[in-house]
mmJSON file of the N, C-alpha and C atoms, coordinates in Angstrom:
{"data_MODEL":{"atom_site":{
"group_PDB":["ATOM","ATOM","ATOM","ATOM","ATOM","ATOM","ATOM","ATOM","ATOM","ATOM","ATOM","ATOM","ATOM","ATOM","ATOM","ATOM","ATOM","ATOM","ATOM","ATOM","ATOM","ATOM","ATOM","ATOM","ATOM","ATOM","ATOM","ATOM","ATOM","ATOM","ATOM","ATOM","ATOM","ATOM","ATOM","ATOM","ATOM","ATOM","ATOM","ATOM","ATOM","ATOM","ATOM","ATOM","ATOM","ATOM","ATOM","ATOM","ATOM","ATOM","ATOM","ATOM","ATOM","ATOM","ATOM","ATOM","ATOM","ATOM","ATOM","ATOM","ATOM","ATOM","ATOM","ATOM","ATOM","ATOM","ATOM","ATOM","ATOM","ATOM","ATOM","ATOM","ATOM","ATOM","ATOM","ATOM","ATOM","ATOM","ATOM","ATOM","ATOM","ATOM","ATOM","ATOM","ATOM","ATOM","ATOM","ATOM","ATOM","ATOM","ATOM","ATOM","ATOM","ATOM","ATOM","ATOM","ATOM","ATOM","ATOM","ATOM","ATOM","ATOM","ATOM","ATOM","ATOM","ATOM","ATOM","ATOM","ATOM","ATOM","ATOM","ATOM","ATOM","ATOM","ATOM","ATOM","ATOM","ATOM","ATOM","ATOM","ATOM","ATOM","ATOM","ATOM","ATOM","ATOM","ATOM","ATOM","ATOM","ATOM","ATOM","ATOM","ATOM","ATOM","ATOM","ATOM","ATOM","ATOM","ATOM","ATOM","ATOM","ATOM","ATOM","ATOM","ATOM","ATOM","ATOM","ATOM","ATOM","ATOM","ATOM","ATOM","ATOM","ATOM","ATOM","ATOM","ATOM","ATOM","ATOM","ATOM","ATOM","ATOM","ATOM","ATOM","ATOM","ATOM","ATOM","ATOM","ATOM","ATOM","ATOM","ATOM","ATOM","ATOM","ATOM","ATOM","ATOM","ATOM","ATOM","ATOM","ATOM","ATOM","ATOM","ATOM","ATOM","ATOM","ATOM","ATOM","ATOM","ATOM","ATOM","ATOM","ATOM","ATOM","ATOM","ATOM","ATOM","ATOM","ATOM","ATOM","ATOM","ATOM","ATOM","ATOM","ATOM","ATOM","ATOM"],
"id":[1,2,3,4,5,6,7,8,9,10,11,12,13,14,15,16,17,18,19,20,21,22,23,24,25,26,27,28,29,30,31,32,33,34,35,36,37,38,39,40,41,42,43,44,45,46,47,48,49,50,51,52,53,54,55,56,57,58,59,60,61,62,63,64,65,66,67,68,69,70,71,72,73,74,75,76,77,78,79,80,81,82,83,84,85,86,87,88,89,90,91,92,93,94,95,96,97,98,99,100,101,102,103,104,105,106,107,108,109,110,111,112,113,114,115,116,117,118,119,120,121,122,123,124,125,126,127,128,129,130,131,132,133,134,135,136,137,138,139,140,141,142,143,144,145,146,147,148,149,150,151,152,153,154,155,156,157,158,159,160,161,162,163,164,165,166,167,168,169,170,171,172,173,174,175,176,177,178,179,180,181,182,183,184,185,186,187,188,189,190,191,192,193,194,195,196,197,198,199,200,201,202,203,204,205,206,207],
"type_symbol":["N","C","C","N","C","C","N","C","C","N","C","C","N","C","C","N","C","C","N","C","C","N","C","C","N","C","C","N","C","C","N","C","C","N","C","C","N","C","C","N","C","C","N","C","C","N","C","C","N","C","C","N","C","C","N","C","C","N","C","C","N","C","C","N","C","C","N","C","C","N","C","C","N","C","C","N","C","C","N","C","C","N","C","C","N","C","C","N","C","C","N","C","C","N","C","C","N","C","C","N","C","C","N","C","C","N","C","C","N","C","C","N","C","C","N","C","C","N","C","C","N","C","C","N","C","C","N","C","C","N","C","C","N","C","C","N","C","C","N","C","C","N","C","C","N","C","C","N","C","C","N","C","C","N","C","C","N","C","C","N","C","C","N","C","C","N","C","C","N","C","C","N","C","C","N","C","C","N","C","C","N","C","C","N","C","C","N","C","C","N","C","C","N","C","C","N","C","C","N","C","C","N","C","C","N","C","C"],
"label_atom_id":["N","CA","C","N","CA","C","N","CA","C","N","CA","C","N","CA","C","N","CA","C","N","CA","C","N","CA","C","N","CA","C","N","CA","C","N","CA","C","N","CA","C","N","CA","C","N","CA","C","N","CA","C","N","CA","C","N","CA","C","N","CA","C","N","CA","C","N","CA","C","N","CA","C","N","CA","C","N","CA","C","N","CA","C","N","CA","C","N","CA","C","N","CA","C","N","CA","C","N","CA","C","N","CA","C","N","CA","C","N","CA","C","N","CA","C","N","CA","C","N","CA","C","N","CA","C","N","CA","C","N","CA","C","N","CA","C","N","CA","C","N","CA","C","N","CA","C","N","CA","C","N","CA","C","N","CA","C","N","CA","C","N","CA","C","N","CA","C","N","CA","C","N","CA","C","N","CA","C","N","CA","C","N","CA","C","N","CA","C","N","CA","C","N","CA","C","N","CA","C","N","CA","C","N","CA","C","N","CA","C","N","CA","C","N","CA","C","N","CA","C","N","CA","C","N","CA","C","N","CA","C","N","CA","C","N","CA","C","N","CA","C"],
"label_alt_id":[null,null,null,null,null,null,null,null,null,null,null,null,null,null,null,null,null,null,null,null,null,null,null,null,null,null,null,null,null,null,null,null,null,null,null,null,null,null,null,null,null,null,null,null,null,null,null,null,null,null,null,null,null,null,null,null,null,null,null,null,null,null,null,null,null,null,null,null,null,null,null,null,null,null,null,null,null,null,null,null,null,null,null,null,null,null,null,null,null,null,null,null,null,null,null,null,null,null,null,null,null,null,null,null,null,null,null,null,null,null,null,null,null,null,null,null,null,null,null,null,null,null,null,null,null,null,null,null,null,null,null,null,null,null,null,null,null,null,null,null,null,null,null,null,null,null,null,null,null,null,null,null,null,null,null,null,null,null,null,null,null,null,null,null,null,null,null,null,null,null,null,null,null,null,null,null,null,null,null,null,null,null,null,null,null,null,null,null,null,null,null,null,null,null,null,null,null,null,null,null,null,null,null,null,null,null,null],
"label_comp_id":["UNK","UNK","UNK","UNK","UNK","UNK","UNK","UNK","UNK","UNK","UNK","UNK","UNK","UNK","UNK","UNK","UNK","UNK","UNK","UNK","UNK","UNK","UNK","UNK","UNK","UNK","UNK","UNK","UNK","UNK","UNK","UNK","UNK","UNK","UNK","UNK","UNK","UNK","UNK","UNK","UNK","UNK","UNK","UNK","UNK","UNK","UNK","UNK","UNK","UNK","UNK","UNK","UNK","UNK","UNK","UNK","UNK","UNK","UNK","UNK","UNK","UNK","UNK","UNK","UNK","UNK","UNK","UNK","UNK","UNK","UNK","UNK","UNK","UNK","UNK","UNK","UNK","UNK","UNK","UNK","UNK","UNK","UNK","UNK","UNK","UNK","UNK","UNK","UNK","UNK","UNK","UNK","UNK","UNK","UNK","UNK","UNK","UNK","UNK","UNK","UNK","UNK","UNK","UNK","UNK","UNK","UNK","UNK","UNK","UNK","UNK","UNK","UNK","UNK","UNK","UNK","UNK","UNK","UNK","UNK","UNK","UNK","UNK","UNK","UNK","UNK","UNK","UNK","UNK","UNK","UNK","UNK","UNK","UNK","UNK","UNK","UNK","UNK","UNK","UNK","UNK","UNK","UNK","UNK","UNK","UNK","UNK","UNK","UNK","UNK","UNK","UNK","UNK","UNK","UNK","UNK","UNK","UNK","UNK","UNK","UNK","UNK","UNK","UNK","UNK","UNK","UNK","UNK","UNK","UNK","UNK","UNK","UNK","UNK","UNK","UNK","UNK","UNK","UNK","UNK","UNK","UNK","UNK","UNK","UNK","UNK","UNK","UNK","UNK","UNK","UNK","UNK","UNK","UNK","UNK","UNK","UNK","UNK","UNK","UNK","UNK","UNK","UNK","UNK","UNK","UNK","UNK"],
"label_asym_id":["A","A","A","A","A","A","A","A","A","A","A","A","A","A","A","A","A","A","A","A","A","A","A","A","A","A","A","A","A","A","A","A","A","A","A","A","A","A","A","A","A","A","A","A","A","A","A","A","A","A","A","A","A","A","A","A","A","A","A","A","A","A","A","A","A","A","A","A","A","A","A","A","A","A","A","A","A","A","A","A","A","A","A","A","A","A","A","A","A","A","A","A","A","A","A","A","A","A","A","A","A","A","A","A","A","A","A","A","A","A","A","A","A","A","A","A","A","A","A","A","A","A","A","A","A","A","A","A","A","A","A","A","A","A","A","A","A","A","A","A","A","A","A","A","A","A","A","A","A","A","A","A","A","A","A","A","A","A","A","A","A","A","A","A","A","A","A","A","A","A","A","A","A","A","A","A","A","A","A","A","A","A","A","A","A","A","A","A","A","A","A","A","A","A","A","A","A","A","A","A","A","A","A","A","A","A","A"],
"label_entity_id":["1","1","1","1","1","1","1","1","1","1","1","1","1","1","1","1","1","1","1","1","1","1","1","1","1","1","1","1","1","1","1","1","1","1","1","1","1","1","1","1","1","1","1","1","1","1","1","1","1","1","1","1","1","1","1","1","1","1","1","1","1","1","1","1","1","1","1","1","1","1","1","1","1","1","1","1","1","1","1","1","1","1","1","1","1","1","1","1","1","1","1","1","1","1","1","1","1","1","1","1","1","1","1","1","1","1","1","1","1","1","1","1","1","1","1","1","1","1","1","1","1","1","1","1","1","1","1","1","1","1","1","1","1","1","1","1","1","1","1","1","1","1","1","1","1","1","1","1","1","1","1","1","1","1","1","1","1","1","1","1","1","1","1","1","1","1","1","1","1","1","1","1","1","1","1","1","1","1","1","1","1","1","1","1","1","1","1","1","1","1","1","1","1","1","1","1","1","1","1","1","1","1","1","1","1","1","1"],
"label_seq_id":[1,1,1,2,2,2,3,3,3,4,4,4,5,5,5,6,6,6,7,7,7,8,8,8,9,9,9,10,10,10,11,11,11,12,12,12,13,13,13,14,14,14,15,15,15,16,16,16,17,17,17,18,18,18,19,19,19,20,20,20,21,21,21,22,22,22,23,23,23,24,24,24,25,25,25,26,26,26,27,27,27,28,28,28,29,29,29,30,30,30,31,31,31,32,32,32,33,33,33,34,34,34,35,35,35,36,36,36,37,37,37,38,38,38,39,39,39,40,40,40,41,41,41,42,42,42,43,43,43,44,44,44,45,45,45,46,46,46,47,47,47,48,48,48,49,49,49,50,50,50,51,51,51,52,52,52,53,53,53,54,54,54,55,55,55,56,56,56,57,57,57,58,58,58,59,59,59,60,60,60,61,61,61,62,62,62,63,63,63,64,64,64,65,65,65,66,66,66,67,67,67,68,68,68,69,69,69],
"pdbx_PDB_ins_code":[null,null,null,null,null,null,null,null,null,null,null,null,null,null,null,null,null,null,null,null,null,null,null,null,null,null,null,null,null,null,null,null,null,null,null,null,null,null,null,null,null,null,null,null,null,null,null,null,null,null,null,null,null,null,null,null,null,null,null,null,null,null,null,null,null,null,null,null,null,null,null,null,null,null,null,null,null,null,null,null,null,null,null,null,null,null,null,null,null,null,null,null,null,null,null,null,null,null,null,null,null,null,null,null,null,null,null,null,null,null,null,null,null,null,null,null,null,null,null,null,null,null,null,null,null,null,null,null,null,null,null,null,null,null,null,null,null,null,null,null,null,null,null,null,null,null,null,null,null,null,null,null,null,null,null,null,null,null,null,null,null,null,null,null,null,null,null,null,null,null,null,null,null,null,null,null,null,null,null,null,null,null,null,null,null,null,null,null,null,null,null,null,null,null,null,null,null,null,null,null,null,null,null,null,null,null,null],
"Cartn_x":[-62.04,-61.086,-61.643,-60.855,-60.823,-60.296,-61.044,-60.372,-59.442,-57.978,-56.824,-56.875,-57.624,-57.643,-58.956,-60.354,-61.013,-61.652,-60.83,-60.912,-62.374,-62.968,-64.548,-64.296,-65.878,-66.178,-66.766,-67.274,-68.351,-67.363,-66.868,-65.797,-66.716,-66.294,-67.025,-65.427,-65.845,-64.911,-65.484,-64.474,-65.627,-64.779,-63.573,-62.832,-62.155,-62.106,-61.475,-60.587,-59.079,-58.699,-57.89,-56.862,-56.156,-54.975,-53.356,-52.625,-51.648,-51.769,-50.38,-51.567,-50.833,-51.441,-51.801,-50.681,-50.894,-51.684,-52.076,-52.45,-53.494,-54.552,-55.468,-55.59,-55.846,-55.792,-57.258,-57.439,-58.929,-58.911,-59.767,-60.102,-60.355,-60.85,-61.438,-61.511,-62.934,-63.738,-64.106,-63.975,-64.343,-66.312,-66.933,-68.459,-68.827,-67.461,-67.953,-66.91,-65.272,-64.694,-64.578,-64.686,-64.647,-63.437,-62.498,-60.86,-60.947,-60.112,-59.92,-58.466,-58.057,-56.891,-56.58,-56.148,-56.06,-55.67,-56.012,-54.829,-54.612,-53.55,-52.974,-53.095,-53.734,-54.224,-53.158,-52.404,-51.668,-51.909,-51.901,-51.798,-50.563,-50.096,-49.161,-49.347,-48.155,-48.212,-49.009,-49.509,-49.975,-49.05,-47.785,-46.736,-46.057,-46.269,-46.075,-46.023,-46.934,-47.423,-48.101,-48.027,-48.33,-48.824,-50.292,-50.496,-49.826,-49.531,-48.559,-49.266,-49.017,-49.222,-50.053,-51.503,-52.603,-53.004,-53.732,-54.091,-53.315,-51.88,-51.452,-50.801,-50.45,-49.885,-48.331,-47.482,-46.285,-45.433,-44.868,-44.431,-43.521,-42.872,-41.853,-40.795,-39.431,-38.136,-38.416,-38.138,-38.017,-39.086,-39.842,-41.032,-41.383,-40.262,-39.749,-40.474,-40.295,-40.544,-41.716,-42.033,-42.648,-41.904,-41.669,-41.12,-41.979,-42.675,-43.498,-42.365,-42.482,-41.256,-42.287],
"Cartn_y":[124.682,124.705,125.548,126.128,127.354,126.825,127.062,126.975,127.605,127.073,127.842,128.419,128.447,129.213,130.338,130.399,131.462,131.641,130.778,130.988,130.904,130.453,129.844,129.076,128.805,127.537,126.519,126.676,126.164,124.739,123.831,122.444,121.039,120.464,118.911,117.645,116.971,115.643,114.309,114.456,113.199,112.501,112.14,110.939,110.715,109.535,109.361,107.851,107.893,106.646,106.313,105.494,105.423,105.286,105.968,105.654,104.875,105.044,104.112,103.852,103.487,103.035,104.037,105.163,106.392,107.637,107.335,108.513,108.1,109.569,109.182,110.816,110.3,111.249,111.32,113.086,113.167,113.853,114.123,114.357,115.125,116.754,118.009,118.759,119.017,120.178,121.521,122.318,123.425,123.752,124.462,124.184,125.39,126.212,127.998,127.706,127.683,127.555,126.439,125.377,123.693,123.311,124.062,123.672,122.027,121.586,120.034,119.905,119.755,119.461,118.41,117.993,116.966,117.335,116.775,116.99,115.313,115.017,114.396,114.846,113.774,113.909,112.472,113.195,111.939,112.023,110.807,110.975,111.383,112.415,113.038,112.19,112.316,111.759,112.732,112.51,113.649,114.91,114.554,115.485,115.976,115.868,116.68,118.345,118.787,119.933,120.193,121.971,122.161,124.044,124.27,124.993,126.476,127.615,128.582,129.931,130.869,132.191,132.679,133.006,133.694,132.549,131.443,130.495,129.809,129.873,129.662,128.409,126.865,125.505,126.192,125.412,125.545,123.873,123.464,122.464,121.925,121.088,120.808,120.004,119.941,119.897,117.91,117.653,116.388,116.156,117.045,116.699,117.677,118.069,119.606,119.098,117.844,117.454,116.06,115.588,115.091,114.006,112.675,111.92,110.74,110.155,109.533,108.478,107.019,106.034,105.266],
"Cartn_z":[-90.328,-91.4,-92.541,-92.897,-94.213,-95.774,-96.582,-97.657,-98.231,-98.878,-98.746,-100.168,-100.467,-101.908,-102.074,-101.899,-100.978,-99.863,-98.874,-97.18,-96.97,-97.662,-97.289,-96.258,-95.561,-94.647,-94.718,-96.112,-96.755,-97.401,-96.939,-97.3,-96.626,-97.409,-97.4,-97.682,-97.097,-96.706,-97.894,-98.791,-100.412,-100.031,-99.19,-99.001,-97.67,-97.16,-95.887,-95.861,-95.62,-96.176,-95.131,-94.367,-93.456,-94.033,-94.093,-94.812,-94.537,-93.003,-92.256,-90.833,-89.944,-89.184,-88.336,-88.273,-87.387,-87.9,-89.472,-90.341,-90.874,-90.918,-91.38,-92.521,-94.138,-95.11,-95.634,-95.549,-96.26,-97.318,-98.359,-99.699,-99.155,-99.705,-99.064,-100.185,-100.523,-101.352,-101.007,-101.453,-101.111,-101.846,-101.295,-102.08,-103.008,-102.255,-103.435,-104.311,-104.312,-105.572,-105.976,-105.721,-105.815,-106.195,-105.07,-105.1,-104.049,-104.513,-104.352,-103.586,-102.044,-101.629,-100.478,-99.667,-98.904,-97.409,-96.572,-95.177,-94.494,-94.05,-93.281,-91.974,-91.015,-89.54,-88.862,-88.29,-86.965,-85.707,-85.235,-83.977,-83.09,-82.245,-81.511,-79.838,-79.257,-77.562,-76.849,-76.152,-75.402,-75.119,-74.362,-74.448,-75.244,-76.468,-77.79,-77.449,-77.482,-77.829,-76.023,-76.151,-74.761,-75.398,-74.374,-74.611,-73.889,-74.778,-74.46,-74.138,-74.227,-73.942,-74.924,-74.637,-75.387,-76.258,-75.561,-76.106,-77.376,-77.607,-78.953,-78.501,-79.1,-79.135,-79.187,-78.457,-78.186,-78.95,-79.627,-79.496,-78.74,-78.248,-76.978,-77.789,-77.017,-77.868,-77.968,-79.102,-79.383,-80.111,-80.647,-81.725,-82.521,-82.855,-83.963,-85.5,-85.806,-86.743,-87.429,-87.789,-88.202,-89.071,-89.171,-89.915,-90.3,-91.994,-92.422,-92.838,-92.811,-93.391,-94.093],
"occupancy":[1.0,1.0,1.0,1.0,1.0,1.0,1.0,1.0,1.0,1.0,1.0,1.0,1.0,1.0,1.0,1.0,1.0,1.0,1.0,1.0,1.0,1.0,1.0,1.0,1.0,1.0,1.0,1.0,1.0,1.0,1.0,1.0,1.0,1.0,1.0,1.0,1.0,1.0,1.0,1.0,1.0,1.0,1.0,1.0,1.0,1.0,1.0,1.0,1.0,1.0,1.0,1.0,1.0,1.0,1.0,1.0,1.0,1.0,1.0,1.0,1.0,1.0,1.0,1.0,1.0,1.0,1.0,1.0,1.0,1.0,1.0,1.0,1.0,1.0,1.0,1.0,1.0,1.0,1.0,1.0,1.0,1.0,1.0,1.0,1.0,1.0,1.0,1.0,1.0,1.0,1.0,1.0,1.0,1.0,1.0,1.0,1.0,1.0,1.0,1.0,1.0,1.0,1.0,1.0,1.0,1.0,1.0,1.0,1.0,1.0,1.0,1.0,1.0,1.0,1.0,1.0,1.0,1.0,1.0,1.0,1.0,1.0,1.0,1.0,1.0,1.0,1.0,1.0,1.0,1.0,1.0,1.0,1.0,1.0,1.0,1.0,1.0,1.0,1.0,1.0,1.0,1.0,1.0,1.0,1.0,1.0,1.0,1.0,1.0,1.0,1.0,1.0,1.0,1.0,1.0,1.0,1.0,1.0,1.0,1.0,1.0,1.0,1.0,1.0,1.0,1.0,1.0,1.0,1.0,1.0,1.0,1.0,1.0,1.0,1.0,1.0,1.0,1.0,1.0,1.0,1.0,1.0,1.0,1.0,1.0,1.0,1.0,1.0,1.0,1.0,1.0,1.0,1.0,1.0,1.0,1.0,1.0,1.0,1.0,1.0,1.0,1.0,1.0,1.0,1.0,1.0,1.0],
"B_iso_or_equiv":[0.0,0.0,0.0,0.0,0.0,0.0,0.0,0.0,0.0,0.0,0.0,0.0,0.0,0.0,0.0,0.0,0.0,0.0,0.0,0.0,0.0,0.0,0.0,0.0,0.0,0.0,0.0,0.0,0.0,0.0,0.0,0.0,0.0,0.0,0.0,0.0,0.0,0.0,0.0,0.0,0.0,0.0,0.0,0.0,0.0,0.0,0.0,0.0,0.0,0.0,0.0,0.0,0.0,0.0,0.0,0.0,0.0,0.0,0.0,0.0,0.0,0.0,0.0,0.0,0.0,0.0,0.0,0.0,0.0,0.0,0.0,0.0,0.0,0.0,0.0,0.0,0.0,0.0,0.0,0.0,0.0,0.0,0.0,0.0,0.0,0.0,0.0,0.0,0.0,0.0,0.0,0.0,0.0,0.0,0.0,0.0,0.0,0.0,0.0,0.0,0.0,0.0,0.0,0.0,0.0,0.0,0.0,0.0,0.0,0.0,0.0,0.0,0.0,0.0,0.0,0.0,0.0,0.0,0.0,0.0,0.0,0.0,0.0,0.0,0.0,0.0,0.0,0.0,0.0,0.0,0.0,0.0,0.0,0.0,0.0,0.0,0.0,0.0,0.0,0.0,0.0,0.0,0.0,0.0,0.0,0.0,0.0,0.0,0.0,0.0,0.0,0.0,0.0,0.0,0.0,0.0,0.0,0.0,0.0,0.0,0.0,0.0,0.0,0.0,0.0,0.0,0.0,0.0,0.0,0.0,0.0,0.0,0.0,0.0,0.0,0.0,0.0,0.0,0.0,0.0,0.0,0.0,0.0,0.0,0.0,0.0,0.0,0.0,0.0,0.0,0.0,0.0,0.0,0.0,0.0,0.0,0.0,0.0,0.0,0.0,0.0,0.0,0.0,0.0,0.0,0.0,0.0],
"pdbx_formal_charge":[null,null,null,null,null,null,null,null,null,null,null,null,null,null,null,null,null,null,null,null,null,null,null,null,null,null,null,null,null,null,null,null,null,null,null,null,null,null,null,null,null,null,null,null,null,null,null,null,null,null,null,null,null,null,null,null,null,null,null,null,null,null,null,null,null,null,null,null,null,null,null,null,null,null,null,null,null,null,null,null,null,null,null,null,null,null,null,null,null,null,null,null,null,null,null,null,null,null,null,null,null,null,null,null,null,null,null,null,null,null,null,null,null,null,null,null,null,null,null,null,null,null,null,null,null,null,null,null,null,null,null,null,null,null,null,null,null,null,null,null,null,null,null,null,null,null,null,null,null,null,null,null,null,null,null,null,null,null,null,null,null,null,null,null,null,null,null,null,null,null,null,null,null,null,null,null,null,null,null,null,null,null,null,null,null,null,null,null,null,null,null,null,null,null,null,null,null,null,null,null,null,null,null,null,null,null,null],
"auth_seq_id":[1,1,1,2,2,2,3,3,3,4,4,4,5,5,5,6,6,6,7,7,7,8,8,8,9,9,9,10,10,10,11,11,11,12,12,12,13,13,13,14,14,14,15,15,15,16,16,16,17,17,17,18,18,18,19,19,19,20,20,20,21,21,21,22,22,22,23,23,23,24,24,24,25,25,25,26,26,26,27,27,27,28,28,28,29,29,29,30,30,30,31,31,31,32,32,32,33,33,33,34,34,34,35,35,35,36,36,36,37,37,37,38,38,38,39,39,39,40,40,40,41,41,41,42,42,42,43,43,43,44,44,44,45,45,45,46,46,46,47,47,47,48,48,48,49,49,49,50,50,50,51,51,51,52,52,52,53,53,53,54,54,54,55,55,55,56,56,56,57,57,57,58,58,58,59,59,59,60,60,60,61,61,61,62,62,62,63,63,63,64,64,64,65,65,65,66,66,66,67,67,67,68,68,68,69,69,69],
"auth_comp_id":["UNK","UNK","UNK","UNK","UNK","UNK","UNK","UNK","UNK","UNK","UNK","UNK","UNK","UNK","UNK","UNK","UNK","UNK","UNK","UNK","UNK","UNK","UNK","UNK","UNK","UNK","UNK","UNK","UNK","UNK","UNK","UNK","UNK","UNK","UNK","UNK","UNK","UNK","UNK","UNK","UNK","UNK","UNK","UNK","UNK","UNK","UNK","UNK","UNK","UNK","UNK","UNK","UNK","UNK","UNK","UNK","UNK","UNK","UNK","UNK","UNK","UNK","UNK","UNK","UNK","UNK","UNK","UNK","UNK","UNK","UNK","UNK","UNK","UNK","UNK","UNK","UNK","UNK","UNK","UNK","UNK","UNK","UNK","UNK","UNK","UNK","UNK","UNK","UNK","UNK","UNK","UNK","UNK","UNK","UNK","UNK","UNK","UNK","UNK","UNK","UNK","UNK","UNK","UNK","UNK","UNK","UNK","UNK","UNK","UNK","UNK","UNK","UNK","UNK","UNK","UNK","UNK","UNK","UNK","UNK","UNK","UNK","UNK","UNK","UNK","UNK","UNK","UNK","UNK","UNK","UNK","UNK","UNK","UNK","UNK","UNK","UNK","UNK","UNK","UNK","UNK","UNK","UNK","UNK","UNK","UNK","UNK","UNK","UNK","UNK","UNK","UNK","UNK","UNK","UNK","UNK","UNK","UNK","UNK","UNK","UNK","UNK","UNK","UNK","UNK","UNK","UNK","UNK","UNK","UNK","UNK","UNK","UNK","UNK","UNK","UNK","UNK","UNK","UNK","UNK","UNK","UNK","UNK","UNK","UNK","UNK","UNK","UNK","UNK","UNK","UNK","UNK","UNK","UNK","UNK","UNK","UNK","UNK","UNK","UNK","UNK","UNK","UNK","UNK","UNK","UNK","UNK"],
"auth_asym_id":["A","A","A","A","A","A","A","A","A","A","A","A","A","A","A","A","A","A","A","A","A","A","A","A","A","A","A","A","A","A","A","A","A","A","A","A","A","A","A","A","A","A","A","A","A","A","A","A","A","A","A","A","A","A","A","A","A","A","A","A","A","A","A","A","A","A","A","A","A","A","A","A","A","A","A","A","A","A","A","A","A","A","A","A","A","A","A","A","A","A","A","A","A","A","A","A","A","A","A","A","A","A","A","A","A","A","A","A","A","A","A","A","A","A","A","A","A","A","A","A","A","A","A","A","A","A","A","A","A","A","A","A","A","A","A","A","A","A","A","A","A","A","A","A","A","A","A","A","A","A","A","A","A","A","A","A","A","A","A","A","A","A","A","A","A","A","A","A","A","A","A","A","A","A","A","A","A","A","A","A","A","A","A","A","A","A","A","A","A","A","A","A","A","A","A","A","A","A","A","A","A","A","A","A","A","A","A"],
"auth_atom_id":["N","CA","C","N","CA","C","N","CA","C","N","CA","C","N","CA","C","N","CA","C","N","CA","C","N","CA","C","N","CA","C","N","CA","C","N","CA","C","N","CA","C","N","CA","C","N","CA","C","N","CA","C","N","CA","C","N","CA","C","N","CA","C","N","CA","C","N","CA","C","N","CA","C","N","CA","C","N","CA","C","N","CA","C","N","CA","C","N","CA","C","N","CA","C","N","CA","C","N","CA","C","N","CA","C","N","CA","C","N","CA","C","N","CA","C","N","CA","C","N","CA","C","N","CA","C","N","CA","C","N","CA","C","N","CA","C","N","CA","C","N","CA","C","N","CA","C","N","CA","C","N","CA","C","N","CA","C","N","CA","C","N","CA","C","N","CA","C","N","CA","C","N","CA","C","N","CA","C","N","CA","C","N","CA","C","N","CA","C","N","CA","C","N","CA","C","N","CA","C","N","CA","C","N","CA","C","N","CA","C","N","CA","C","N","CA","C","N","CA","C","N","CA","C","N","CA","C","N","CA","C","N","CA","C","N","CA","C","N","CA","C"],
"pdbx_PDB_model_num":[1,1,1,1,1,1,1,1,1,1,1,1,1,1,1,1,1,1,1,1,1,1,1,1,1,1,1,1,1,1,1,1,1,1,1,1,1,1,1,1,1,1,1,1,1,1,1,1,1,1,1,1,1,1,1,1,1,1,1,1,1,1,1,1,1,1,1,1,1,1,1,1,1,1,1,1,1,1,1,1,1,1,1,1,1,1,1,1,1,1,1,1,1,1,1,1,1,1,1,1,1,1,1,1,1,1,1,1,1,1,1,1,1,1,1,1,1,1,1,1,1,1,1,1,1,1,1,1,1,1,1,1,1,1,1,1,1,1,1,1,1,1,1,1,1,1,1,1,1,1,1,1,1,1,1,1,1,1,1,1,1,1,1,1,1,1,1,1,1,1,1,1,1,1,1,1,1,1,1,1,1,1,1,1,1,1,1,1,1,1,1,1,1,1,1,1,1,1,1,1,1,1,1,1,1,1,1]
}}}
């Protein structure tokens, strides 16, 4: 993972919290500009996603979207 503000590699994890039962949200530092942003990690079915042409993730019809309640 890259930092989205100067695409460094140089990022550290200062928080790890569970938000739902399927999600897990981390704090994320960057160590050269010390930009501060988050990502949301879920768990998907196995048959979600399928790998496509020139190594690139394909998603499959019925999991277009993502819905948090």
């Amino acid at each position: 993972m890259n930092c989205p503000k100067c695409d460094s590699v140089r990022i550290r994890t200062i928080n790890t919290r569970h938000d739902t039962v399927e999600s897990v949200v981390r704090d994320r530092k960057c160590l050269r500009c010390e930009h501060k942003w988050f990502t949301c990690e879920i768990d998907l079915p196995r048959h979600a996603v399928k790998w496509g042409d020139a190594a690139s993730l394909k998603r499959v019809e019925g999991f277009r979207k993502v819905v948090f309640s």
